[in-house]
C-alpha positions in Angstrom: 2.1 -3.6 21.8 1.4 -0.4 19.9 3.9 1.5 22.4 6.6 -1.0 21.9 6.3 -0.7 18.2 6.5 2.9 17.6 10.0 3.0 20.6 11.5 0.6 17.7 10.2 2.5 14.5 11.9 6.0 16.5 14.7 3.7 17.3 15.5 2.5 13.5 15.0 6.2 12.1 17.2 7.7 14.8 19.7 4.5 13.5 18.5 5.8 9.7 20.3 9.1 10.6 23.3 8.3 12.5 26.6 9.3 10.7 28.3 6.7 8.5 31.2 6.0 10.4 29.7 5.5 13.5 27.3 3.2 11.8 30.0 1.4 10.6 32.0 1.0 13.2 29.3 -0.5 15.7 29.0 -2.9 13.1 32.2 -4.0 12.6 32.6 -3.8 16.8 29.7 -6.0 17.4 29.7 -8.2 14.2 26.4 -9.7 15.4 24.3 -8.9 12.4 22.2 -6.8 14.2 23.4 -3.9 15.7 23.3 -2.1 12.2 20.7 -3.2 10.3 18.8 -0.1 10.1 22.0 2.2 9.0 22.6 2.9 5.0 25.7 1.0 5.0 27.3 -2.1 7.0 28.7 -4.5 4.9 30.3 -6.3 7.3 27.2 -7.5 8.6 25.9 -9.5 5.6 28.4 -11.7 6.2 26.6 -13.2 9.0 23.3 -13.8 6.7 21.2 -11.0 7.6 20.0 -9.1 4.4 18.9 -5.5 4.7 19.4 -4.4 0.9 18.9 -5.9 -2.7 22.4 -7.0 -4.4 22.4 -4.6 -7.0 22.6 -0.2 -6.9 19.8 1.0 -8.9 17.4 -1.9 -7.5 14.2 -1.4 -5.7 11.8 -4.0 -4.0 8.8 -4.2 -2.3 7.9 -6.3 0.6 4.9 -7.2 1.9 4.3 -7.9 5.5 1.3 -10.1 7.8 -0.1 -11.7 4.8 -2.6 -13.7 3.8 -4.9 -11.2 4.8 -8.5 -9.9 3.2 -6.9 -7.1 1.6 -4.1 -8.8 -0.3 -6.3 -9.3 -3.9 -6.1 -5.8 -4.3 -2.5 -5.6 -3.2 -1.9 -8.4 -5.7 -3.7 -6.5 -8.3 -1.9 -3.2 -8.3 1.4 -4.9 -8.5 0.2 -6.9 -11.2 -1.2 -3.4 -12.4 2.6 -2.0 -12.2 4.6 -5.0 -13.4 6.3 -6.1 -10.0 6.7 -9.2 -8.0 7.1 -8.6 -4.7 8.0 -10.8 -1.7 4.7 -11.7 0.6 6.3 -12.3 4.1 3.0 -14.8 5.6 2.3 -15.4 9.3 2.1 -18.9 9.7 -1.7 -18.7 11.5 -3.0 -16.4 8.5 -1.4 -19.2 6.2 -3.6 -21.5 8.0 -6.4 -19.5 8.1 -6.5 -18.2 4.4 -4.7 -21.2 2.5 -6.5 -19.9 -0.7 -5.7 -16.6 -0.5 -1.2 -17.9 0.4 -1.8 -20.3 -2.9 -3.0 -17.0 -4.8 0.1 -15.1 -3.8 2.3 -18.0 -5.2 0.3 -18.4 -8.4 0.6 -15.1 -9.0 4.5 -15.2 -9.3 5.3 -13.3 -6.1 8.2 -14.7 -3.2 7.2 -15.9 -0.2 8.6 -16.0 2.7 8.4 -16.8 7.0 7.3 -14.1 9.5 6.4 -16.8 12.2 3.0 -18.5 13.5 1.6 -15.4 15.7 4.2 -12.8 15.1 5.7 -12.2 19.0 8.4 -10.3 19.6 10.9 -12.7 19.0 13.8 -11.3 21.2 11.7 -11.9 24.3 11.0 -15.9 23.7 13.1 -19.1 24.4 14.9 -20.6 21.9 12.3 -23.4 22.2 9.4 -20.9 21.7 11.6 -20.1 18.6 12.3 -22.8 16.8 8.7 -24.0 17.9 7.0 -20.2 15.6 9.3 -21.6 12.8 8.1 -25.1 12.8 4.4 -24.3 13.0 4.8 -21.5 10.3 6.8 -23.5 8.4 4.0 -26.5 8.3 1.4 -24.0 7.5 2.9 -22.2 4.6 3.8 -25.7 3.1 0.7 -27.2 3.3 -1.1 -23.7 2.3 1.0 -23.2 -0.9 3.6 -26.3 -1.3 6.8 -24.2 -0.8 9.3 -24.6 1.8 10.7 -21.3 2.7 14.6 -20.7 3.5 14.0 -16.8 3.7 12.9 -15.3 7.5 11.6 -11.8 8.6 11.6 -11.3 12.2 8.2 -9.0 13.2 8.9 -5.6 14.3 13.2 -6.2 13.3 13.1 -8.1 16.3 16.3 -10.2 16.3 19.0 -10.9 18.8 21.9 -12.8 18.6 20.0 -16.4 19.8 16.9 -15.7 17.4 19.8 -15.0 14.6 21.2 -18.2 15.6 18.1 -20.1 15.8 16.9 -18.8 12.5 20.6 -20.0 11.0 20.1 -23.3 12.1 16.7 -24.1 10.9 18.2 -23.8 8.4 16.8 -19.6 6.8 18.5 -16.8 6.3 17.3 -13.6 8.0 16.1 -10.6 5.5 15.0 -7.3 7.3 14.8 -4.2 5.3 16.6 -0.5 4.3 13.3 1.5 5.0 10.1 1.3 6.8 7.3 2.8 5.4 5.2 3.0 8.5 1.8 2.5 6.4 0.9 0.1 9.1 0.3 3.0 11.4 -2.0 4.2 9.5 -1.4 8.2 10.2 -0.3 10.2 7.4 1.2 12.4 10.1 4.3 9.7 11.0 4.5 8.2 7.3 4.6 11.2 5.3 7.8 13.0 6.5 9.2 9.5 6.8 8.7 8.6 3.0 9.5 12.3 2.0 12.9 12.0 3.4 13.6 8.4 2.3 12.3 9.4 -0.9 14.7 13.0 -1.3 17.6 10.6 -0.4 17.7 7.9 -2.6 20.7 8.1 -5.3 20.5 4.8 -8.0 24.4 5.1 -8.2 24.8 3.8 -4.7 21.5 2.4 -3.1 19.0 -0.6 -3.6 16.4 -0.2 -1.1 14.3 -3.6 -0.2 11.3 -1.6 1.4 8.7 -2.6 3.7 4.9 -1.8 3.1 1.7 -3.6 4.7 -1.4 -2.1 2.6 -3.8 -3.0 5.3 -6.1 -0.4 4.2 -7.3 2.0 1.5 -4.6 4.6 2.8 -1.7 1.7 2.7 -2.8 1.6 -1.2 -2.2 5.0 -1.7 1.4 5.1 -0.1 1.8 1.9 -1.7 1.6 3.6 -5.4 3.1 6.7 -4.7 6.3 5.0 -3.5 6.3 2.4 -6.5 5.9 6.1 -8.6 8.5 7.7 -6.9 10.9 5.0 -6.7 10.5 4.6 -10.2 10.9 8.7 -11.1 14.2 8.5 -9.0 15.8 6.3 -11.6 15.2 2.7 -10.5 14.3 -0.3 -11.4 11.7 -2.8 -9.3 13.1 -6.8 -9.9 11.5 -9.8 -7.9 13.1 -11.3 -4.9 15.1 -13.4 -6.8 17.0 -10.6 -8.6 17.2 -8.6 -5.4 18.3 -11.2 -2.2 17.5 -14.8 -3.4 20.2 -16.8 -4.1 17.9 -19.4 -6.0 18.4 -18.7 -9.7 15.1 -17.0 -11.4 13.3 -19.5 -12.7 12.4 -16.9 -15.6 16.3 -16.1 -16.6 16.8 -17.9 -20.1 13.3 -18.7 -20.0 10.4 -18.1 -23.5 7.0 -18.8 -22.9 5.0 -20.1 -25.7 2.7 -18.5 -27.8 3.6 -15.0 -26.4 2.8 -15.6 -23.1 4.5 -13.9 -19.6 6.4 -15.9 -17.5 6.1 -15.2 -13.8 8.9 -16.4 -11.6 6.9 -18.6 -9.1 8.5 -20.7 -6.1 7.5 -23.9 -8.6 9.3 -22.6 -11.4 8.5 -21.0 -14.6 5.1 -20.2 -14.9 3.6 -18.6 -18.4 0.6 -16.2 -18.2 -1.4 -16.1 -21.5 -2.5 -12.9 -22.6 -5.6 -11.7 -20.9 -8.7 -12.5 -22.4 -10.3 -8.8 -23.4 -13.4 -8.5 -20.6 -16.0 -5.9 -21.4 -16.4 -4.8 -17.5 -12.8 -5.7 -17.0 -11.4 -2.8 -17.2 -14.8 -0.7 -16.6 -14.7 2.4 -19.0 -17.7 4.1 -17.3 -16.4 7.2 -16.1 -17.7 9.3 -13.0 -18.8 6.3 -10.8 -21.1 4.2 -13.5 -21.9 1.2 -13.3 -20.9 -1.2 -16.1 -22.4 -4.1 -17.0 -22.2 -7.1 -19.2 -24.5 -7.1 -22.5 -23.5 -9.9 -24.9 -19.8 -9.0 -25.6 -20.0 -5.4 -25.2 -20.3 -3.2 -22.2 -23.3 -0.6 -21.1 -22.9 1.9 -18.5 -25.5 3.1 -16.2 -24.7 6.8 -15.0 -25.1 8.5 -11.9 -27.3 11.4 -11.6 -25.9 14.4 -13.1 -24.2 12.3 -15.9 -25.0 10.7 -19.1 -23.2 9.9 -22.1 -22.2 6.1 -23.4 -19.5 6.2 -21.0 -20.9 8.8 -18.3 -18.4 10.8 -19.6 -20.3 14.2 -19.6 -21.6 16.2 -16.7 -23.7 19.2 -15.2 -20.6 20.0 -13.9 -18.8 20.4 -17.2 -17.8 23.0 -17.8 -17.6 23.6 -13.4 -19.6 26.2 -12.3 -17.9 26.9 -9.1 -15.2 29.3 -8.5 -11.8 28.8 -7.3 -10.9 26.6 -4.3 -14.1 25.2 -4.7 -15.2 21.6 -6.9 -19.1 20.7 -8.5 -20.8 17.6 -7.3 -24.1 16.6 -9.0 -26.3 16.2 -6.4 -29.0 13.1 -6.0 -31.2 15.1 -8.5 -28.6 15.3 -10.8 -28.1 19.1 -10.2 -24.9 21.1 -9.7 -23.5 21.6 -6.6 -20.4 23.9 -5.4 -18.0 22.1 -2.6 -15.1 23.1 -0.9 -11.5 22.0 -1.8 -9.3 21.1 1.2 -6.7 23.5 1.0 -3.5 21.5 0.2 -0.8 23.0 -2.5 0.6 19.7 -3.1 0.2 16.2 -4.3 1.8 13.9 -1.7 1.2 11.6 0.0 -1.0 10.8 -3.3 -4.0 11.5 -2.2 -6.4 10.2 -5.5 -6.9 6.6 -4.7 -7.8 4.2 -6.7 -5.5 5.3 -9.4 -6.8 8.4 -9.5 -4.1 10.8 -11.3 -3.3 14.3 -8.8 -2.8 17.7 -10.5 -1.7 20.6 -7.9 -3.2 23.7 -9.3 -2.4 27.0 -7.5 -2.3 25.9 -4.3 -5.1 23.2 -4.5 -4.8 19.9 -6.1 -7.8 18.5 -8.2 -8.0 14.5 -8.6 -9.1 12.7 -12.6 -10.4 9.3 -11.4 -10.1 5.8 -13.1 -13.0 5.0 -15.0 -16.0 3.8 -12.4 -14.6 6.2 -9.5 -15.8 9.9 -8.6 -15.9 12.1 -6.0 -13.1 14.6 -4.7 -10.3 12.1 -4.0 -11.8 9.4 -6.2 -12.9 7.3 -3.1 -16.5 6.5 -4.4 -16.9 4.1 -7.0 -20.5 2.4 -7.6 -22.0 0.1 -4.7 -23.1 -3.4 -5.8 -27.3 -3.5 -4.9 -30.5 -1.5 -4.5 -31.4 1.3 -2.0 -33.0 0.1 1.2 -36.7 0.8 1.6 -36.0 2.1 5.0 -33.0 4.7 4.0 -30.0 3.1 5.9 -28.1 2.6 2.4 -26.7 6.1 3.0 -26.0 7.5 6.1 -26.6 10.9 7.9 -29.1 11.9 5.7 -27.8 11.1 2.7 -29.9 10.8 -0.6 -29.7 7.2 -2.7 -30.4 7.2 -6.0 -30.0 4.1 -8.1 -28.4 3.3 -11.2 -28.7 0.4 -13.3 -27.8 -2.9 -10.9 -25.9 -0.7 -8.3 -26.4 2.8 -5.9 -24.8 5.7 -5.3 -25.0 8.1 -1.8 -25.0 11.9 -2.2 -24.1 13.1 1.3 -25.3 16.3 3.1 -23.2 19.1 3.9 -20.5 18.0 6.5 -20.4 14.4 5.7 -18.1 12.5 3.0 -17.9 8.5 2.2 -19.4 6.0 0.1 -22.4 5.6 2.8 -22.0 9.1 4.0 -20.3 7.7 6.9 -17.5 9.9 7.7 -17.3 13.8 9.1 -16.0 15.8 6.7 -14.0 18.1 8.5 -12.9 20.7 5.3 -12.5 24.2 6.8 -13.1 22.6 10.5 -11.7 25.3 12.8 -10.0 22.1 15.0 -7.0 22.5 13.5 -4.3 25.1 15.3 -1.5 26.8 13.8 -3.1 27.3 10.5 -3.2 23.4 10.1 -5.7 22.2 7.6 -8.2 19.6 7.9 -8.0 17.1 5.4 -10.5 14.2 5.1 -9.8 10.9 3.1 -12.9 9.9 2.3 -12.6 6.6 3.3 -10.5 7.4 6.5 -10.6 9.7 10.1 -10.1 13.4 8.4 -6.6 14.7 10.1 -5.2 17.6 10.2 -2.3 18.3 7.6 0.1 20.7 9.6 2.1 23.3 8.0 6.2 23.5 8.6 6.9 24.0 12.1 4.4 22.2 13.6 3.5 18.4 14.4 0.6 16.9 16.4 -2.8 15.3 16.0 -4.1 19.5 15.8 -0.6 20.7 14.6 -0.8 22.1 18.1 3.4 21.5 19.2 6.1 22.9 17.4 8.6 20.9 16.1 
């Protein structure tokens, strides 16, 4: 299934490139609604109901794919974060599965819309098979959230001419998408030239992308800011589904809420948001990984070793004692330590998570972390608990040291994670062609390859 996936992703990006006129003119040849839906322009092909694009240039949104899933909270609270509504396209079995987690997406003000009951590869099923992965999804999605979707995504772009048709007379219209991420693979070494070059050509005088993300892990978060970011530094502006493909009026247009409150386009209408409550933890403003916690209706913060301060907001490592190419660590004692930077002289794909902000400095970049996140690429934030008696909170010989009602893991030499779990690979010889081995902290370290050369060990030219 893998295989097949990444022949059609190489398929759409060779379609991405293919000269205008030849685009259009297979389009207008074929007029199926298909043959061009991966090429900038074919506007002959909306005609038939297949939407690739929002409506209006300058436009941007984002689409989420294979929900409900486990990781769609935080997905749902970094577009909350940034001020978008996105569109959630569910798998009818995950809607069935996680009917709490679909009714969340709705409440939240996002669109929703069909992407089947197990997500096949529609082009090889009977029509039967077809309408019966609409019916079944359609059920589910109803009876998860109480909408009845009109709007279809075929998995993997999947869609011949009897699918189109079958889709058509359900009745839904089929929406698809202008660019790919490829977050779902995981592998910053196929989504980062593919989101540098979508990125480098977008112009908000002619385009307005509908994009396709997954977010299935911490990585996917990562790409998942940096395009919203850089979509937003090229000049455009995110709107919900409504204002990009839907043809349903926005049930916020012309709409006040009382009292000051936010109105959220749902799929049930108008729906006002009262201003948040202020929460003492809620934004946490420990800094450096400390723990906050609740004390009447203020905060305290319990610091990691190696910090103090009301908000952990000094260090041993302040001012850093190490010298270039290098950051400080405070170790489990609380003591300095001097650690290698991975040698990378820029700032994409993003690599601070958790809103982390990047600074490239000189050929390194350094990472300032949200409040209650630390470490190099602000990937550790406090663990919920106590240190086992027996040592297995922290891996590989790491040290835990605890910190008011949560833990923290200081890892030895050669290891990186919140348990210590992963090989840090920095300066790891592995890496050919003066490749450097990067590692994510929460994530399989790769190797980040200079120009000229591709591959897991930048081993192949190209």
């Amino acid at each position: 299934m893998r295989i097949a996936v990444l022949v059609l992703v190489s398929a759409c990006m060779l379609a991405l490139v293919s000269a205008q006129a030849q685009c259009d003119a297979s389009c207008t040849s074929a007029n199926d609604g298909v043959s061009c839906l991966y090429c900038p322009s074919c506007g002959s092909c909306q005609s038939v109901g297949v939407i690739d694009r929002c409506r209006t240039a300058g436009t941007a949104h984002l689409s989420i794919d294979d929900g409900p899933r486990g990781t769609d909270p935080t997905l749902l609270a970094l577009l909350r974060q940034n001020n978008i509504a996105a569109s959630f396209w569910l798998i009818g079995g995950n809607a069935y599965a996680y009917p709490a987690t679909a009714a969340s997406i709705v409440q939240a003000g996002h669109f929703i819309g069909d992407h089947t009951w197990t997500h096949p590869n529609c082009n090889a099923l009977s029509n039967a098979d077809m309408q019966t992965e609409l019916s079944l999804s359609f059920n589910a999605i109803k009876n998860a959230t109480g909408v009845s979707t009109t709007y279809f995504r075929p998995p993997f772009g999947d869609m011949n001419n009897n699918v189109l048709n079958t889709v058509k007379a359900f009745p839904m219209t089929a929406v698809v998408w202008t660019f790919d991420s490829l977050d779902w693979t995981g592998d910053p070494t196929q989504a980062d030239p593919a989101i540098q070059q979508f990125i480098a050509g977008l112009n908000p005088a002619t385009d307005a992308p509908l994009i396709l993300t997954h977010g299935y892990d911490v990585i996917g978060f990562t790409y998942f800011q940096y395009i919203i970011n850089q979509v937003k530094a090229k000049g455009f502006t995110f709107v919900s589904a409504w204002d990009c493909f839907s043809t349903l009026t926005n049930p916020c247009s012309g709409y006040t809420c009382p009292n000051g409150g936010t109105c959220m386009p749902t799929m049930g209408g108008p729906s006002c948001t009262p201003p948040p409550a202020p929460q003492p933890c809620d934004p946490s403003p420990c800094q450096n990984g400390g723990m906050c916690t609740v004390s009447g209706s203020s905060s305290v913060c319990s610091c990691k070793p190696g910090y103090s301060g009301a908000l952990c907001e000094s260090s041993v490592c302040t001012p850093s004692p190490c010298g270039a190419g290098k950051y400080c660590l405070p170790n489990a004692s609380g003591a300095a330590q001097c650690k290698a930077l991975p040698p990378v002289g820029d700032c994409f794909p993003f690599p601070c998570m958790n809103g982390g902000t990047c600074h490239a400095e000189g050929g390194w970049f350094t990472c300032t972390c949200a409040p209650g996140y630390s470490d190099p690429m602000c990937g550790s934030g406090p663990i919920l608990g106590t240190c086992a008696a027996d040592g297995s909170s922290c891996l590989n010989g790491g040290a835990c040291a605890q910190f008011g009602s949560g833990y923290s893991c200081t890892c030895q030499d050669g290891f990186v994670g919140r348990h210590c779990e992963h090989p840090d690979c920095t300066g790891d010889s592995t890496c050919q062609n003066g490749g450097s081995c990067v590692d994510w902290s929460s994530g399989d370290p790769y190797c980040f390859c200079p120009p000229g050369f591709v591959g897991d060990l930048c081993e192949r030219t190209g």
